[in-house]
N, C-alpha and C positions, 0 to 999 in steps of 0.2 A: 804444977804438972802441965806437958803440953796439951792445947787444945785437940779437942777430938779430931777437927779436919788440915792439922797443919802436917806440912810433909815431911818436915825434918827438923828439929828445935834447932841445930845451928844455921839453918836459912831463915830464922827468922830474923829480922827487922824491928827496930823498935819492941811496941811489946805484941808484935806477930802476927800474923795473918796484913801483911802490905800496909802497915801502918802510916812507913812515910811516906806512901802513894797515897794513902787515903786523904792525910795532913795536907800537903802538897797542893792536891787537887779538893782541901775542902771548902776554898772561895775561888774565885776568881785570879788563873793561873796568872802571876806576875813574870817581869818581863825573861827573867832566869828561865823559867819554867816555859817558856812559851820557846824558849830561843833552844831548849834541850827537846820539845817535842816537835818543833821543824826539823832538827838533825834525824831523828828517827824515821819522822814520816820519810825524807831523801832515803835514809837507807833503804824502809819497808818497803821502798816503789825501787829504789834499784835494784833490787833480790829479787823481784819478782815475786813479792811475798800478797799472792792474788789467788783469789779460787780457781781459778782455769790453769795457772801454774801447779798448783800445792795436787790435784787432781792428776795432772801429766806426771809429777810423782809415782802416782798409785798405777796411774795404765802402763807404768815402764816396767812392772812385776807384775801386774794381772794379766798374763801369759799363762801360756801351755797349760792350762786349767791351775794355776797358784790359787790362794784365794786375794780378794780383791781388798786392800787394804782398808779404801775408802768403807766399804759396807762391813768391813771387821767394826771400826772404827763405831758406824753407825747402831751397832747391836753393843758397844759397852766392853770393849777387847782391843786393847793396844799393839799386843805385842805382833801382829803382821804386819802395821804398820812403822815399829821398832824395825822389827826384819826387814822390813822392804828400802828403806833408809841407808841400811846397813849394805845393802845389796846394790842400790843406784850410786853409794859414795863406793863402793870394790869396784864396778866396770866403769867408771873415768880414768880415763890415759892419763896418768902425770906427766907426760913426755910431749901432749898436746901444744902446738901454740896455735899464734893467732887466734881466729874467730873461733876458733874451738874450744882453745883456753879460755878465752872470756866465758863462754858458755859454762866450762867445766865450773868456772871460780861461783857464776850463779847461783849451779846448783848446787854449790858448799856453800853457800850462805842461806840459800833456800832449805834446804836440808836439815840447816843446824836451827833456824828457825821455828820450824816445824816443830823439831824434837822438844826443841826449849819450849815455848808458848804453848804448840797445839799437844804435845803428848804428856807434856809435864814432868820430861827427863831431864835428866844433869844435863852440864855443858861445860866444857874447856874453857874458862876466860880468854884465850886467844881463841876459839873455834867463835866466840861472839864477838869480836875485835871484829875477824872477819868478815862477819856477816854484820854488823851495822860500824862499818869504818869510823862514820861522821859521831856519832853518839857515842861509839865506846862501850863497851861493859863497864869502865866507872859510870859513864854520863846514864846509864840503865839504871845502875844502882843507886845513885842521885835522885834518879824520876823514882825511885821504889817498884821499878820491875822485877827485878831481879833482888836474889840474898846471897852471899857467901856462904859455903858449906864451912864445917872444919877440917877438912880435905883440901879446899881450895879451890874445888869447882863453883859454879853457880846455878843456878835453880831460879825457875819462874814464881814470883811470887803472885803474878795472875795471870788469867786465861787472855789470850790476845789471838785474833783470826780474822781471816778478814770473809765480809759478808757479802755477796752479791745479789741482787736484786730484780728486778723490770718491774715499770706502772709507768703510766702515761705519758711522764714526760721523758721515758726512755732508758735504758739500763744503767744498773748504777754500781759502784761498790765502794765501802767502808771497812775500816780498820773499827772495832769493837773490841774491846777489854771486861771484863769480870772475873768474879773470885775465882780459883781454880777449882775445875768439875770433879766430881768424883773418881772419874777417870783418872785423873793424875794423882789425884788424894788416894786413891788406894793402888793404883803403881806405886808409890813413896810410900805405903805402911807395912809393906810385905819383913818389915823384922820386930813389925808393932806386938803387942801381946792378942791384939783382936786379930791376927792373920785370917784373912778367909769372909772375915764380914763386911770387912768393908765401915771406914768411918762415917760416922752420920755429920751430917752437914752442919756448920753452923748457923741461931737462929739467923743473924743478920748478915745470912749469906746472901751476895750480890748476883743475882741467872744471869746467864749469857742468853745467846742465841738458843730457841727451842721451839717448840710446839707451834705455843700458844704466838711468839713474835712473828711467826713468819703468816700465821695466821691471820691475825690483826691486822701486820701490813698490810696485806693480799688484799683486805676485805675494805679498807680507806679510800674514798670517794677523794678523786685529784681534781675537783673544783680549785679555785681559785679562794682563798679566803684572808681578809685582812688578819684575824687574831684566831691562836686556838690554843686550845688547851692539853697537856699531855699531862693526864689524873695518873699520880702513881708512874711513874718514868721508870725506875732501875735504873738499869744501864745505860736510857738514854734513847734504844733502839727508834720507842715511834716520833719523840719530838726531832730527830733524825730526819724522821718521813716525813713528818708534817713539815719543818723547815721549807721541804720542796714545794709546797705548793701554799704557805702562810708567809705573808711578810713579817709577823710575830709569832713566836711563839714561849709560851708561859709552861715548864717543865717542874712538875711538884714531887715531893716524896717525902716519907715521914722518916726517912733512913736516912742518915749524912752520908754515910758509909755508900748510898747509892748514887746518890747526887755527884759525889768523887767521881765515881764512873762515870757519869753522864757527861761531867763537865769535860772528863778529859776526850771522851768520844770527838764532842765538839770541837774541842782545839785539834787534834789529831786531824782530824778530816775537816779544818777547816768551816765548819758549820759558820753561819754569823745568824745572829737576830735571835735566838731563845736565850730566856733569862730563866736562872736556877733557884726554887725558892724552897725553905723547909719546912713540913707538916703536913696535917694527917687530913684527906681528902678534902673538901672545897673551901678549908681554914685559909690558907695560903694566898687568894683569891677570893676572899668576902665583898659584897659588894659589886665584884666584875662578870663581866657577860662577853660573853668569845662568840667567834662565828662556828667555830669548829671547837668541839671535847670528841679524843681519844683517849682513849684508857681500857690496860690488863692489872685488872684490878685485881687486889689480895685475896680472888674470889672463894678459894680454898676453906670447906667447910671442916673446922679442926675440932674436937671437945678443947671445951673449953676447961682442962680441970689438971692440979696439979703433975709433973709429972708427964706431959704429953710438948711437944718441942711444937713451938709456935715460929713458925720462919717467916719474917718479915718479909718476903717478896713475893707469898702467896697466900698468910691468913692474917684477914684483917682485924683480929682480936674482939671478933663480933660474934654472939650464938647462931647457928646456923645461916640462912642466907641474908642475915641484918645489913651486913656489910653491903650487898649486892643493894641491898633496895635501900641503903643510905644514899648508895651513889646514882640509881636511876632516879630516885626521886629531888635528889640534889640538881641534876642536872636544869631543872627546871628553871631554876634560879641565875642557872648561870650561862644560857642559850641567848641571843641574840635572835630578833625574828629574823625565820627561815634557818636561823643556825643548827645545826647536827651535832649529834653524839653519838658516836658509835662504842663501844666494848662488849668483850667479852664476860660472861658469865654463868654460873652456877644456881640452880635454884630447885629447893626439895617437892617432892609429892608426898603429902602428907596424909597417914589413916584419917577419918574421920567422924565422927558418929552421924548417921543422917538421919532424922527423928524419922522418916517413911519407912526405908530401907534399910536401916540398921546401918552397921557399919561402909565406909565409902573412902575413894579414894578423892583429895585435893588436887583437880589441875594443875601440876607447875605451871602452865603458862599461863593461866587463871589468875592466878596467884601473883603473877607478874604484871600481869595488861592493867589488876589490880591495883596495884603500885600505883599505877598511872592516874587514876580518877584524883580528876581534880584540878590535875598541873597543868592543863592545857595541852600538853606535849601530844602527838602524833608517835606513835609507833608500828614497827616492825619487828617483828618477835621472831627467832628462827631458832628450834629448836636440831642440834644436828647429833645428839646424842645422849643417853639413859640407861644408866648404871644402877646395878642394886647396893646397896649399902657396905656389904661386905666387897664387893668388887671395888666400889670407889675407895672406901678405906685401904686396902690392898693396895691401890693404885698412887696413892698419895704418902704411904707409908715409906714405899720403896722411894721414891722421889727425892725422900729424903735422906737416903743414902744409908737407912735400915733393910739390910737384907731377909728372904724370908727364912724360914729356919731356924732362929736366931729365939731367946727367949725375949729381948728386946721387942721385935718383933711381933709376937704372940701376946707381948703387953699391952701394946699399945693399939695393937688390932682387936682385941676386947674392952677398951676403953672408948675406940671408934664407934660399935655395935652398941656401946652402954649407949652410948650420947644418940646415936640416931634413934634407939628405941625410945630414950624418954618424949622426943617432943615427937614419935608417931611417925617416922619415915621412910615412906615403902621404897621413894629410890629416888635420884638423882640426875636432874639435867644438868647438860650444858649446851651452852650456843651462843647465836651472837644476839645483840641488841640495838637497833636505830631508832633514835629519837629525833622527833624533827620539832621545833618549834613555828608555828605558822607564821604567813610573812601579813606583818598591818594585820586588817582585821579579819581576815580570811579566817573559813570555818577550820577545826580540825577532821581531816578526811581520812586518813590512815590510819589504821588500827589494823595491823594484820599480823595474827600468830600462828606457826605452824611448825610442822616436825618434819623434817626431809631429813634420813638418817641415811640413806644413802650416798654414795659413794658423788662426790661431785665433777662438772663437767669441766674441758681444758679450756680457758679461759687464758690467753696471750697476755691482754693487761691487768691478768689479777681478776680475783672475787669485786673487787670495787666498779671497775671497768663495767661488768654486770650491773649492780646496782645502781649504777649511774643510768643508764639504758631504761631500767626497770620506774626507778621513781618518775621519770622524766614523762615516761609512758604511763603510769596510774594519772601524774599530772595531769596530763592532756584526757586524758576519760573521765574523773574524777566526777568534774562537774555539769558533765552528760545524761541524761535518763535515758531509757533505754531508746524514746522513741529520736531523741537527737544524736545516738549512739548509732542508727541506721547508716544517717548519713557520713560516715566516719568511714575511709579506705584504709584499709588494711593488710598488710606482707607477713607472708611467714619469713622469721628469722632464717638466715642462712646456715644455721647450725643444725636445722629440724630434721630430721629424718623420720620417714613412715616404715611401722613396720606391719606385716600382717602374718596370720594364724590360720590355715587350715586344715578341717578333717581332712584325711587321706582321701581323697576324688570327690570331694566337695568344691560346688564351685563358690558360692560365697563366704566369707572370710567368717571365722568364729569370734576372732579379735584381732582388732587394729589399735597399734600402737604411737603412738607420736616421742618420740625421743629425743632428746634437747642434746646437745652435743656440746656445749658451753654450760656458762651459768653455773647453775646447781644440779644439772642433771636430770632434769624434771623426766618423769616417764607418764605419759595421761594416755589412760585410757579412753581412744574415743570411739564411738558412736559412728553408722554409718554417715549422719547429717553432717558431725564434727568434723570427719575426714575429710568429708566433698569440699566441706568451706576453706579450711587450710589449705585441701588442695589446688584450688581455686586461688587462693587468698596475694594474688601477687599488684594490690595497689592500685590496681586499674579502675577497679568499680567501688561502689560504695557497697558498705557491711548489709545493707536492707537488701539491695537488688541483689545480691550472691545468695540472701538465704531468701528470698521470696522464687530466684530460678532453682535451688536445691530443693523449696518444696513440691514444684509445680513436677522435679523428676521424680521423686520421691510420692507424690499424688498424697501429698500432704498439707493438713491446713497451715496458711503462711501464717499468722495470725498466733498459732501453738508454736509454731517450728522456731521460729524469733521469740518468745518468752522462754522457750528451752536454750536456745543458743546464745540470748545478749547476756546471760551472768556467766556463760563459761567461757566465754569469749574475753569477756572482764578478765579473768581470771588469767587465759594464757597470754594476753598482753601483759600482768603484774608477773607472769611467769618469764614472758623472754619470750614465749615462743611463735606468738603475734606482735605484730608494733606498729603504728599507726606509719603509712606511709610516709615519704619526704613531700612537704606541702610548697617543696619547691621547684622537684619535678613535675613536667604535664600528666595530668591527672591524678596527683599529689592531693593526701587532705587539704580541708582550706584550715587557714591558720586560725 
């Protein structure tokens, strides 16, 4: 029988689902191979097959109030972007020449493109002739991009789009392949006997571009680092990123099927220096120690029992959050002093009986900082969201390309509920995780967990860009007390804005706000003392004399005023929204 998420049993390939792409790409592409995926990449760059193009697409029918293809797109609904396609290829002139023409033939190749990869519609073998001259729809079908119908058309046998980016060392974009999305898988099952539900995904289905990638990117410290690690790759996305800023990089996965993708990401967009290896979290790498581990890890808390679809790219076949805390406690083993790990994760709040008080609830982040005893490791714990059991289940079920409705559906959402009730689970975080291992024999100083669920601030070079700022600045205070913390000038970030609150004809303020404009958004509550100092705070003077003249206006003892102010002050330099002067300007900290 055909598989649940295949589009058409005569587009399959070998025995289906991109087989000889997977084949193809499951070592190290040989020279054939190398020499069919430089004809592609010319085509995909002379089509203009790029985000800022494929976009110009959509704004050529998001007119006169249509709707906007792209954000159809973005809610899970192809067909305005079908129509819109359909509507850019009807107003080209066929009678155009010159630079016009050329343009016109672009957006036919652009066009068919789109349809083909990004929408996961048929296609004319001569409309792809077209549109990658050099490659061919054979040399497509060779790579295992593409299947033949029994029609005679052709059909994507995986998802292909290209990605675009910014971090530090400047904008970027790639060319990214993975299995095809559910989007396309249920465009192509509308004559299946499940009409309407939609196929569920297979387990060792390969993600693309989502969420959780653009996330992770975002939040990657662009240090310079000799070796690093990408735990759990898929498709390839972050050893991608790490590439730009590692002169090695070591990309693992316990799925072949994944690694295919990854490898071919690499050749496609040229990547050099990450080496591809197979197995299941720090197996792969026994023994070795990186400057740098990123990893989106199979964080996904599934039951574990028969009957419930275990999908390789999100559950790592662990009871609850085991998987999470295999890999943060792992990581210990395999940091380099001063070396980082970042990833994202998952981790429950558990009932619990508490002999005082009766029953109680587990800190997740408790629960995590916990993990940590022992390893030496340094952390940073950021809680950015918490889910209740039936919500998270719901949220992970659909994911999987189970709609609701469905008794499918109502199955396995009762089997979600079973499993979180046995081991006590009132709800569910997620967030990110840094881990630092100290440099030499330097003490461990960082420890910090927290929940900012709010909404975060705009940040140019990415969530990392921040944290880069942020570590740098605990650094430099770290190993301070408060009374050598005096001597320390300090600037409000340029992101900071004050806000204030009054009753109606009142003249002093009820509440003053501090508002981080970057970052993560930070909103603190300050104090009238808090205020003065930040407002104050522009580097000129040292941290003692601004809060010894704030007391003297305040007719406050300096003495109180400075034990109240030096831990919060701690705090908005770890937040962004203090930072120790430049100690290389006049009247700069000293170094």
């Amino acid at each position: 029988m055909p598989e649940a998420n295949e589009p058409e049993p005569a587009a399959r390939v070998g025995d289906g689902r991109a087989a000889d792409f997977v084949r193809r790409f499951g070592e190290a592409p040989d020279a054939e191979t190398l020499a069919l995926v430089a004809a592609l990449r010319a085509d995909l760059d002379a089509a203009g097959f790029r985000v800022a193009r494929i976009e110009e697409l959509w704004e050529r029918t998001a007119v006169d109030g249509r709707s906007h293809p792209g954000r159809s797109l973005q809610r899970g609904h192809r067909a305005p972007a079908l129509l819109a396609l359909d509507h850019v290829l009807a107003r080209l002139d066929p009678s155009a020449d010159g630079e016009a023409s050329g343009e016109a033939e672009r957006i036919r190749a652009l066009a068919a493109l789109v349809r083909l990869f990004v929408l996961g519609a048929a296609a004319e073998p001569a409309a792809l002739d077209h549109a990658l001259p050099t490659l061919g729809s054979d040399g497509a079908e060779r790579l295992g991009l593409v299947g033949r119908t029994a029609a005679g058309s052709v059909r994507a046998l995986v998802d292909l789009r290209p990605y675009g980016f910014a971090d530090d060392a400047g904008e970027g974009e790639w060319w990214l392949a993975s299995d095809l999305g559910e989007l396309a898988l249920v465009g192509e099952a509308a004559s299946g006997p499940g009409l309407g539900t939609g196929p569920a995904l297979a387990e060792d289905h390969v993600l693309g571009i989502g969420g959780a990638t653009t996330t992770l990117s975002g939040l990657l410290l662009q240090r310079p680092a000799r070796t690093a690690l990408d735990l759990g790759t898929g498709s390839g996305i972050q050893a991608l990123h790490a590439a730009r800023f590692s002169e090695r990089v070591v990309a693992t996965d316990v799925s072949a099927r994944a690694l295919a993708f990854a490898r071919f990401a690499a050749a496609l967009n040229e990547v050099s220096g990450v080496e591809f290896r197979l197995g299941s979290l720090y197996e792969p790498v026994a023994g070795e120690r990186f400057d740098r581990i990123v990893s989106n890890p199979p964080f996904v808390i599934t039951p574990r029992r028969p009957g419930v679809p275990s999908y390789e790219y999100r559950d790592g076949g662990l009871a609850g959050d085991e998987l999470v805390e295999a890999v943060i406690r792992g990581a210990a083993a395999h940091l380099e002093p001063a070396g980082i790990a970042q990833l994202l994760a998952n981790w429950e709040y558990r009932v619990t009986a508490d002999p005082e008080t009766g029953e109680g609830i587990a800190d997740g982040l408790e629960r995590v900082a916990a993990w940590l005893d022992g390893t030496g490791l340094e952390y940073w714990l950021v809680e950015r969201e918490r889910q209740d059991p039936s919500e998270y289940a719901e949220t992970w079920i659909r994911d999987g390309g189970t709609r609701p409705g469905t008794a499918e559906f109502e199955r396995l959402h009762a089997a979600w509920l079973e499993d979180f009730a046995e081991r006590g689970v009132e709800s569910v975080g997620f967030g990110y995780v840094l881990l630092r291992r100290p440099a030499g024999e330097a003490p461990a100083r960082l420890a910090r967990a927290e929940r900012l669920h709010g909404p975060l601030g705009a940040e140019s070079g990415g969530l990392g860009a921040h944290l880069e700022r942020a570590l740098a600045a605990i650094d430099a205070l770290a190993p301070l007390d408060d009374e050598a913390l005096r001597g320390i000038r300090l600037e409000v970030a340029p992101d900071v804005t004050e806000e204030r609150h009054h009753w109606p004809g009142a003249e002093q303020p009820t509440v003053i706000l501090l508002r981080q404009g970057g970052g993560f958004g930070r909103v603190v509550d300050a104090g009238t003392a808090l205020a003065a100092f930040v407002g104050a705070a522009d580097g000129e003077l040292p941290a003692g004399v601004l809060s010894d003249a704030i007391a003297q206006l305040l007719e406050a003892d300096g003495a109180e005023l400075w034990a109240e102010l030096a831990p919060t002050l701690r705090e908005l330099v770890a937040g962004g929204l203090l930072r120790p002067a430049d100690p290389a300007r006049p009247g700069g900290a000293p170094a």
